[in-house]
N, C-alpha and C positions, 0 to 999 in steps of 0.2 A: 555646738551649744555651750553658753556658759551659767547659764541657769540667772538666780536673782540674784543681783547685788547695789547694795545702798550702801549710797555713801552722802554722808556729814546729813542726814537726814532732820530735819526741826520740826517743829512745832508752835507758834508761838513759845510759854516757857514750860509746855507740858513736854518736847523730846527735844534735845539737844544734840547735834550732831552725831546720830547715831550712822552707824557702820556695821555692817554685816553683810556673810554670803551665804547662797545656798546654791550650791553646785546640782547638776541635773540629777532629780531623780533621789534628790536625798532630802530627809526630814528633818528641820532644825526648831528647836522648840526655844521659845520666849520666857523668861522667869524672871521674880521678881516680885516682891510688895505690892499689895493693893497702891494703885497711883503712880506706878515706878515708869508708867508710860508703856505698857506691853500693848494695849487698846490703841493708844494714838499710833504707834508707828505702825503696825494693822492697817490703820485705818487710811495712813498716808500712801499706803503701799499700795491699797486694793483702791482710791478714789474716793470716796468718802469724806474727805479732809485733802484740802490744796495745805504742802506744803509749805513752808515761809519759808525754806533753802534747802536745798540739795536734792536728791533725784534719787528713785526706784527705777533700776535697770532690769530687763527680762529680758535673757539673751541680748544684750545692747541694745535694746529700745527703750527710750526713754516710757515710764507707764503715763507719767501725767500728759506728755505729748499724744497719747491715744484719745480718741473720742470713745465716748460711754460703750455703743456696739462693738468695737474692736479690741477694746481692752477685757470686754466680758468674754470675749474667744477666746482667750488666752491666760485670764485669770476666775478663780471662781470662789466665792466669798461663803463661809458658816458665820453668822455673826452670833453672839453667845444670846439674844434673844431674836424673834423675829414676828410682830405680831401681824398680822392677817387679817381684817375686819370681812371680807364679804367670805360666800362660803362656794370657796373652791373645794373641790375633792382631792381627798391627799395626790390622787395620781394626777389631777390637773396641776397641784401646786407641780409635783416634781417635773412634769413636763416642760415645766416654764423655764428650765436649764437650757430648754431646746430656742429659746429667742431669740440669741445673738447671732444663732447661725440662720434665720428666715427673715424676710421682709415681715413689715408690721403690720401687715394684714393676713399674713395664712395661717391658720389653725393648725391644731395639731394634727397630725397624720398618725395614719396605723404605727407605721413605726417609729413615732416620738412616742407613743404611747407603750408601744413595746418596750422601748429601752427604758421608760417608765417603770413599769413595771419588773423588768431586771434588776432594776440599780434600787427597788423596795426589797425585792428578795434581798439581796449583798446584805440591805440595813438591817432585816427580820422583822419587817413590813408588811408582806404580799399580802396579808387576808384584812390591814386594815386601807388598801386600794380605792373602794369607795367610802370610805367615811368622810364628813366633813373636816378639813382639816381644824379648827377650831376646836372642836371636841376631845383633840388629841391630848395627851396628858405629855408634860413640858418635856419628860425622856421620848417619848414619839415625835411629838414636834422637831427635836433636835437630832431626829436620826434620819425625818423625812426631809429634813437640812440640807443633812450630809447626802440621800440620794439626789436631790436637784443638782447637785453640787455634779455628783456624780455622770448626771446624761448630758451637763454644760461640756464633759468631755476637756478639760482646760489644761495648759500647760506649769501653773502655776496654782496651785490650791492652799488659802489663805483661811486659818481654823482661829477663832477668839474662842477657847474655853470651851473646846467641846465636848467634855465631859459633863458639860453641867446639865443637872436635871438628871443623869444618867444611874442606872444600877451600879454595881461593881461589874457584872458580866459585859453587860453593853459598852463600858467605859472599854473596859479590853478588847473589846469587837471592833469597836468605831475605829479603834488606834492602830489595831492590827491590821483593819482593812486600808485605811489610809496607806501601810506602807508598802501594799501591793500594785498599788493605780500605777506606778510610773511616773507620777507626776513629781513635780519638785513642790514641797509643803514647807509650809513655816505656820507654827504653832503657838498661841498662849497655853498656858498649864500653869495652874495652880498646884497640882500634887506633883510633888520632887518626884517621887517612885513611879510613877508612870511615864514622866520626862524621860527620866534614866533609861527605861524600859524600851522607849519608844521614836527616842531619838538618838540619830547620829550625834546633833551635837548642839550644843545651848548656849546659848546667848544669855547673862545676865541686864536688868535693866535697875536700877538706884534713881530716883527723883530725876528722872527723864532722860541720862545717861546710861548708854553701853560701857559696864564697866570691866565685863570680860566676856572672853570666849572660848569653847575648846571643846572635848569630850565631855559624856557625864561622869567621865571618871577623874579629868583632870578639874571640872567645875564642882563638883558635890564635894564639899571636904569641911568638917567643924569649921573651920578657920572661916569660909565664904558663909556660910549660915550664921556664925554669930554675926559676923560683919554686916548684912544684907535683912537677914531676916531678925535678929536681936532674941535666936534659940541657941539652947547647947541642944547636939545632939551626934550620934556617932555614924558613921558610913562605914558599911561593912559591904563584902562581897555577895548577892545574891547565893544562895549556897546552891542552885543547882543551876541558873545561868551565867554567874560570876560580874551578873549587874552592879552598879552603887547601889548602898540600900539603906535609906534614909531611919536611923532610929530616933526617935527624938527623945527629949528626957522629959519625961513630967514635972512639970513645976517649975524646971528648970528657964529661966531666962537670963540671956548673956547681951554683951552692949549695950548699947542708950534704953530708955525707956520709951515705951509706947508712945507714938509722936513726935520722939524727937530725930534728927536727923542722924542718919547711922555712920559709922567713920567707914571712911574711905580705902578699900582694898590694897 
């Protein structure tokens, strides 16, 4: 297995020859500025968006060369909203994980229903099973996400911003669980200290450029923050996991100003 890798991936001019890997079974998180393109190549990756050049590889398959049901055995998407109009019950939503592996006419079975219900327990779910999913409040929504995600069973699991709507404990839950599945994950994140925390290894992205890559430790540093983000702020050592730990300074703003385009790394 060689897990994901993109290469010179575009966009029209929203991503530009983006490049990245994710080896089996490791978690690599996406960062970057509102706009910097972390959404589109997402989106390129899991189908959603035909790209204009280059290709998403999973284990040497091409993704876009897959039809819609084989690429969902193998990939499995959280998008950072998802809205619902009719009313399923959360354990029906999560069951629908179970489609790509049935013809399109069978129903759920006891045991799509089980595993249903498993992959609610992992999110801290299980007692709201029958509810309408609609009624859910957006941090329930986005955990009942993450268990659909979770019975699709997928070799590749592909998160836009899944902390959002989240507590602080659920943000640590969702992340924590994520890096027990076995799967090979790629991530947006907006919060540097949960990246650091939660991933092997990060990908920057600048006005639709891969601008770098590498550890949270070799990516988090003043220097890439003013540059990317236009903050001062300090990176220190987690003091009891010896994480990066993003401090930032109050008031403090470094490089261009709001809007304008930030200098180049």
């Amino acid at each position: 297995m060689t897990g994901l890798r993109v290469e010179a991936l575009s966009y029209e001019d929203r991503l530009r020859a983006a490049d990245l890997t994710a080896r089996p079974g490791e978690t690599v998180g996406l960062i970057g500025p509102n706009g910097s393109g972390k959404t589109t190549l997402l989106r390129c990756v899991y189908g959603t968006l035909a790209a204009t050049s280059g290709r998403a590889l999973l284990d040497g398959a091409d993704l876009a060369r897959l039809g819609p049901k084989a690429r969902a055995r193998r990939v499995a998407t959280v998008p950072q909203d998802s809205s619902v109009d009719f009313e399923l019950t959360v354990r029906e939503l999560v069951a629908l994980g179970r489609s790509p592996h049935k013809r399109f006419w069978e129903g759920d079975t006891a045991a799509d229903l089980d595993r249903a219900d498993t992959a609610l327990a992992r999110v801290g779910l299980a007692g709201l099973a029958d509810r309408p999913y609609p009624t859910l409040s957006g941090g329930e929504r986005q955990r009942a996400l993450v268990a659909r995600a979770l019975v699709q069973e997928p070799e590749l699991l592909v998160l836009d911003e899944p902390t959002n709507h989240l507590d602080i404990r659920h943000q640590i839950d969702v992340l924590a669980l994520v890096r027990t599945l076995g799967t090979t994950n790629l991530l947006a994140l907006h919060d540097l200290n949960l990246a650091a925390a939660h991933c092997d290894r990060l990908y920057v992205l600048e006005a639709g450029r891969v601008v770098t890559g590498g550890t949270p430790a070799e990516i988090l540093t003043p220097e890439l923050l003013a540059a990317v983000y236009g903050v001062e702020a300090d990176v220190v050592p987690h003091p009891r996991t010896g994480t990066p730990t993003v401090l930032y300074l109050p008031g403090q703003a470094a490089g261009p100003a709001l809007g304008q385009k930030s200098s180049s790394i």
